[in-house]
C-alpha positions as a printed Julia matrix, in Angstrom:
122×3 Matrix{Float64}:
 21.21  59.09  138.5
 19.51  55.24  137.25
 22.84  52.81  137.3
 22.08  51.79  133.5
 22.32  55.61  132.56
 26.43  55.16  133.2
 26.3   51.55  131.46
 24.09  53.47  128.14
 25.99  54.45  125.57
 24.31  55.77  121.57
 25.97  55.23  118.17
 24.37  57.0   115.18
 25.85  54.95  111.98
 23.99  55.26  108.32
 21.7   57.91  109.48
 20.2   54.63  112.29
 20.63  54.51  116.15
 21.61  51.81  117.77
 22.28  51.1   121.57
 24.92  49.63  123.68
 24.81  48.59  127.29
 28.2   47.97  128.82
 28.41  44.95  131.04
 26.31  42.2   131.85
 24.66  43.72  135.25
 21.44  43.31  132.98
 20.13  40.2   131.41
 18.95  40.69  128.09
 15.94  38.81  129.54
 15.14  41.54  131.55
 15.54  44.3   129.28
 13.25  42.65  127.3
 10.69  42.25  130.1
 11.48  45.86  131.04
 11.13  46.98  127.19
  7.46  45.37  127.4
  6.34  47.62  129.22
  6.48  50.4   127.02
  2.97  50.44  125.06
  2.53  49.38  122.21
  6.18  47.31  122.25
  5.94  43.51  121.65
  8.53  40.68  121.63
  7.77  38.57  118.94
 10.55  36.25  118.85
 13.51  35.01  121.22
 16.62  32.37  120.51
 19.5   31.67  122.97
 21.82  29.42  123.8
 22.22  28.03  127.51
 25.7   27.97  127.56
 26.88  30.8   125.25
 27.01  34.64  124.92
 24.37  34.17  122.09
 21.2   35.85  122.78
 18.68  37.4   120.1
 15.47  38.41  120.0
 13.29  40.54  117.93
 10.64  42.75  118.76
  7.94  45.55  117.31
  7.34  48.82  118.18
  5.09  51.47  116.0
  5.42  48.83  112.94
  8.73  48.75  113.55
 11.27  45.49  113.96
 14.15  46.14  116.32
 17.07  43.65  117.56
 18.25  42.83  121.02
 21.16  40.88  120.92
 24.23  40.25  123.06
 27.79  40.19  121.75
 30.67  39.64  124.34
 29.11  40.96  127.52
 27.37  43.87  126.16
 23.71  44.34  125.14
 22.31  45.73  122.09
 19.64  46.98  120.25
 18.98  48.45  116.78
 16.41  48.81  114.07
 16.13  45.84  112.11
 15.76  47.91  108.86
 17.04  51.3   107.76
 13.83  52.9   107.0
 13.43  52.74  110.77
 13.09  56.88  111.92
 15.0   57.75  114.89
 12.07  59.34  116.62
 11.13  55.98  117.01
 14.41  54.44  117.93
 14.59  57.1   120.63
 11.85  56.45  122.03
 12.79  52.82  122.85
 16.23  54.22  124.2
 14.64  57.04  126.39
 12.07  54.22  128.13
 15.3   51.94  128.77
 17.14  55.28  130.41
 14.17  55.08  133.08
 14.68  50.96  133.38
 12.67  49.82  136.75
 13.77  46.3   138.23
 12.08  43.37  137.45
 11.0   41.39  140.15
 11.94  37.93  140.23
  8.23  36.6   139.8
  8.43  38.72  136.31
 11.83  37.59  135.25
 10.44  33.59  135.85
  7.01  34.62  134.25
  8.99  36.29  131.22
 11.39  33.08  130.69
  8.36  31.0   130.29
  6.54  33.54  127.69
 10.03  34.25  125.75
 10.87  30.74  125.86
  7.6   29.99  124.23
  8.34  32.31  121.09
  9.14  31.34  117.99
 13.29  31.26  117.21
 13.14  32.56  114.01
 11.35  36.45  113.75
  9.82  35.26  109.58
């Protein structure tokens, strides 16, 4: 069984999905470079903080805007609208169940690109 399968955990609230990853054996950085590779998924804006927990970035998928962000030493992700369907949502969840590693060479080429983004998702 993939490691991040124990770490993944689902909540259905108002009819959404939203994810949780327990523990900070992921960066958020490399989720992101890891949710890039699903087709059609693109980050389209990034903010952190060096020194802080704060991390948030927003991203599209199908026409849809989703949310990665990390509070305490978690991960999450959500739709950044209601009218989001959850066939969609799941499909971002299933692709993160089969998470590959990202090589370091990625994870420097994806700091460069995120850092590069706009802060603000408008």
């Amino acid at each position: 069984m993939n490691e991040i399968r124990k770490r993944i955990q689902i909540f259905e609230t108002d009819n959404n999905l939203s994810l949780t990853i327990k523990s900070f054996n992921y960066s958020p950085t490399r989720i992101l470079i890891h949710l890039e590779r699903l087709e059609g998924l693109k980050v389209i804006s990034k903010r952190s903080f060096l020194l802080t927990d704060e991390f948030e970035a927003y991203f599209t998928y199908k026409t849809h805007t989703f949310v990665l962000f990390t509070p305490f030493s978690e991960i999450e992700i959500e739709p950044d609208t209601k009218e989001t369907p959850k066939e969609v949502t799941s499909e971002i969840f299933e692709h993160l169940y089969h998470y590959k590693m990202v090589w370091l060479h990625n994870y420097i080429y994806g700091l460069i690109k995120y850092a590069l983004k706009p802060s603000n998702k408008r």
